[in-house]
TIDO-369940 format. One record per residue (C-alpha): residue in three letters; residue number from 1; x, y, z. Coordinates in steps of 0.02 Angstrom, whole numbers, plus 32768, in hexadecimal, padded with zeros to 4 digits. Layout:
BEGIN
<r->Ala&k->NUM&east->X&north->Y&up->Z>
...
END
This chain:
BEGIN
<r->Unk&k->1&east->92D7&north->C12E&up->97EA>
<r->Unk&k->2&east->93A8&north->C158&up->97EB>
<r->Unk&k->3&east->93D7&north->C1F6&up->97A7>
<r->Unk&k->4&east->9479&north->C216&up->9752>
<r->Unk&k->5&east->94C8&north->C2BC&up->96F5>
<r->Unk&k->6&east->956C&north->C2B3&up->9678>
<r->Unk&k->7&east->95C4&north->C342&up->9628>
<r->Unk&k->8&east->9629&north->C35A&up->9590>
<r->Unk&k->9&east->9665&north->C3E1&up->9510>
<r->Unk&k->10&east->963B&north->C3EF&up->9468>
<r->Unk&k->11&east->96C5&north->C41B&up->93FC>
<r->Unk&k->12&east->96E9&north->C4CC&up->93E5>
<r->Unk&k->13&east->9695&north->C4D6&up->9334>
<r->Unk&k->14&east->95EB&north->C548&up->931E>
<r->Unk&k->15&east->95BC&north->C4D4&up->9297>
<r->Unk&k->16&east->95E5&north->C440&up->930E>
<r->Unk&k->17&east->956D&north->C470&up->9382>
<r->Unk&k->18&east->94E4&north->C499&up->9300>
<r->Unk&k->19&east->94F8&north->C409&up->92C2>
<r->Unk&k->20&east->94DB&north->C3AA&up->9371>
<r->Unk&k->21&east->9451&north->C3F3&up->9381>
<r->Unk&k->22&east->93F9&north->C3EF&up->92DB>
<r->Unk&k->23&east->9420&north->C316&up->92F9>
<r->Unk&k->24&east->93CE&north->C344&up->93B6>
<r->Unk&k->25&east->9343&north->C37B&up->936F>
<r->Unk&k->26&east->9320&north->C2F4&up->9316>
<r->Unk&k->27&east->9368&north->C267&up->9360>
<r->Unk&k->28&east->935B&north->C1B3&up->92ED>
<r->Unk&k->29&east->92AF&north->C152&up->9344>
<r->Unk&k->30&east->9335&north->C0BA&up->9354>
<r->Unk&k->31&east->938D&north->C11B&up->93D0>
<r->Unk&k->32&east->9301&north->C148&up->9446>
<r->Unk&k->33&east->92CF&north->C0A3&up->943E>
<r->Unk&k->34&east->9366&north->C064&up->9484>
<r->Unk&k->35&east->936B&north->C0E1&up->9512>
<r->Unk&k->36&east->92C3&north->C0AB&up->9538>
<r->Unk&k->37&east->92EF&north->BFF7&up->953C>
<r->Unk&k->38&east->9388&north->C00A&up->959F>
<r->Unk&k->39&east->9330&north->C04E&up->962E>
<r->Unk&k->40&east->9336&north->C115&up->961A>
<r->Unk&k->41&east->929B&north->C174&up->9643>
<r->Unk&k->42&east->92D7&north->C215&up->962E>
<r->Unk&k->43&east->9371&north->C263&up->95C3>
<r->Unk&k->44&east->937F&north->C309&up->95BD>
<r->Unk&k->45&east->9412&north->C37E&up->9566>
<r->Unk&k->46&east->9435&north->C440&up->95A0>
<r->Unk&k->47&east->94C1&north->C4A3&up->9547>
<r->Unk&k->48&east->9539&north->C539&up->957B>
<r->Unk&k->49&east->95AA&north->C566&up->94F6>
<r->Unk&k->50&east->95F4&north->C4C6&up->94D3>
<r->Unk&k->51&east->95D9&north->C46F&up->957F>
<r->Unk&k->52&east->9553&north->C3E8&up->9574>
<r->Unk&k->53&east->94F4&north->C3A5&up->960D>
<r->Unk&k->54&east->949F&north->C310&up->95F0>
<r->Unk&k->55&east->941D&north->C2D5&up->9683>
<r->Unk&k->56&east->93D7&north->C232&up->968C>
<r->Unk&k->57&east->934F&north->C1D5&up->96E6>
<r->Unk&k->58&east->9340&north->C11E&up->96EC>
<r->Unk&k->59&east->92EF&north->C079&up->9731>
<r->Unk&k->60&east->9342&north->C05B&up->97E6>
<r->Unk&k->61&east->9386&north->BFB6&up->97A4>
<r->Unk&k->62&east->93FC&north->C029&up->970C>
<r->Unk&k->63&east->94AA&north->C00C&up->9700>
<r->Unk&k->64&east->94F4&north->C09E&up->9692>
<r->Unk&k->65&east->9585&north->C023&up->965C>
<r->Unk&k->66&east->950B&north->BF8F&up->963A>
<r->Unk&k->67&east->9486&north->BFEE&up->95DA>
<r->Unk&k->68&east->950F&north->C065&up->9568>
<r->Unk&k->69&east->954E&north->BF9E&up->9532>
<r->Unk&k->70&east->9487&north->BF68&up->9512>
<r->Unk&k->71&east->9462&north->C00D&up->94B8>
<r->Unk&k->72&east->94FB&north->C01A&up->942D>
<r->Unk&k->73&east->94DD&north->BF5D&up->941D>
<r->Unk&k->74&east->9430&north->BF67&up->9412>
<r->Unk&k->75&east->9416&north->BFB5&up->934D>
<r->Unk&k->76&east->9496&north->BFE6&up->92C7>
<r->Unk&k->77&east->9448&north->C093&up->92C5>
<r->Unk&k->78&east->9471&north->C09F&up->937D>
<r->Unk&k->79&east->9528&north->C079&up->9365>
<r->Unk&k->80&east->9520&north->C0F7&up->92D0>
<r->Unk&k->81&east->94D8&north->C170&up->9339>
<r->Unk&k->82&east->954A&north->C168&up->93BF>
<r->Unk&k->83&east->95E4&north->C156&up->935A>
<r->Unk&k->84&east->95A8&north->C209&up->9300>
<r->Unk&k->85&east->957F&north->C26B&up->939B>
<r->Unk&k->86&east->9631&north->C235&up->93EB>
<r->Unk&k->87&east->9678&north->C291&up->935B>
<r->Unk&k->88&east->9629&north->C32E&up->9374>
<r->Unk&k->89&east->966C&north->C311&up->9453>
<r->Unk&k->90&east->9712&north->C33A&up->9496>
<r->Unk&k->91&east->9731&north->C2D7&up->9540>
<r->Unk&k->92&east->9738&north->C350&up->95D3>
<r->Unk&k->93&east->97D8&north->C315&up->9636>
<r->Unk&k->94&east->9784&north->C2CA&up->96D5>
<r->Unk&k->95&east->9728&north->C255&up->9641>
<r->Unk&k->96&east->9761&north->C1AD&up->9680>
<r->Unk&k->97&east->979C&north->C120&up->960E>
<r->Unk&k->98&east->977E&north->C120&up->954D>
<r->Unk&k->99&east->96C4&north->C178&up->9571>
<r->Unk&k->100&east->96B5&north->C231&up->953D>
<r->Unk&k->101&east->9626&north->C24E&up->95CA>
<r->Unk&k->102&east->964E&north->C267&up->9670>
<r->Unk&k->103&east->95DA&north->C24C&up->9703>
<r->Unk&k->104&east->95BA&north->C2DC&up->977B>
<r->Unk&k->105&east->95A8&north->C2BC&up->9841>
<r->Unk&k->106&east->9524&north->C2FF&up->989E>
<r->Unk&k->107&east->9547&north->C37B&up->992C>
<r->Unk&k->108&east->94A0&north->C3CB&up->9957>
<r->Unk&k->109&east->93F2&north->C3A2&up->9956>
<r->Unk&k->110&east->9386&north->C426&up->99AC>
<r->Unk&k->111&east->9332&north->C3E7&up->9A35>
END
């Protein structure tokens, strides 16, 4: 299994981040689904203020580029989805490319 964790900010809006997390807490079936499909065992979301931290376990054969392309093209509900959580994300800057996510390295595992 590979492991991967992402970060992003909401935007600074109280009723922003209710509102991510009302959609969070109950997330469209078509969606899981996907994630399933694409490979992801495990998806988990923590929140500090506005800081998300999104952690992610998947098959050892996932590609995180690969499978985001399968799962928006995999359900117009998906795309939907997507499209309305990226409005309620602001990019943090070391968010590479067009994506609002941005991938976290690992420096310690204890031993």
């Amino acid at each position: 299994m590979k492991e991967f964790l992402y970060t992003v900010n909401l935007r600074d809006d109280p009723e922003v981040i209710r509102k991510y997390e009302e959609y969070h807490n109950a997330i469209w079936p078509e969606v899981t689904r996907s994630l399933r499909a694409v490979g992801i065992r495990e998806l988990r979301i923590w929140r500090l203020g506005r800081r998300l931290v999104m952690r992610i376990v998947a098959d050892d054969d996932y590609d995180p580029v690969e499978a985001s392309k399968r799962h928006r093209a995999s359900h117009p509900r998906v795309l939907e989805w997507e499209r309305l959580m990226d409005g309620f994300q602001e990019r943090v800057p070391e968010a590479p490319g067009e994506g609002t996510w941005a991938e976290m390295t690992p420096i310690f595992t204890l031993p």
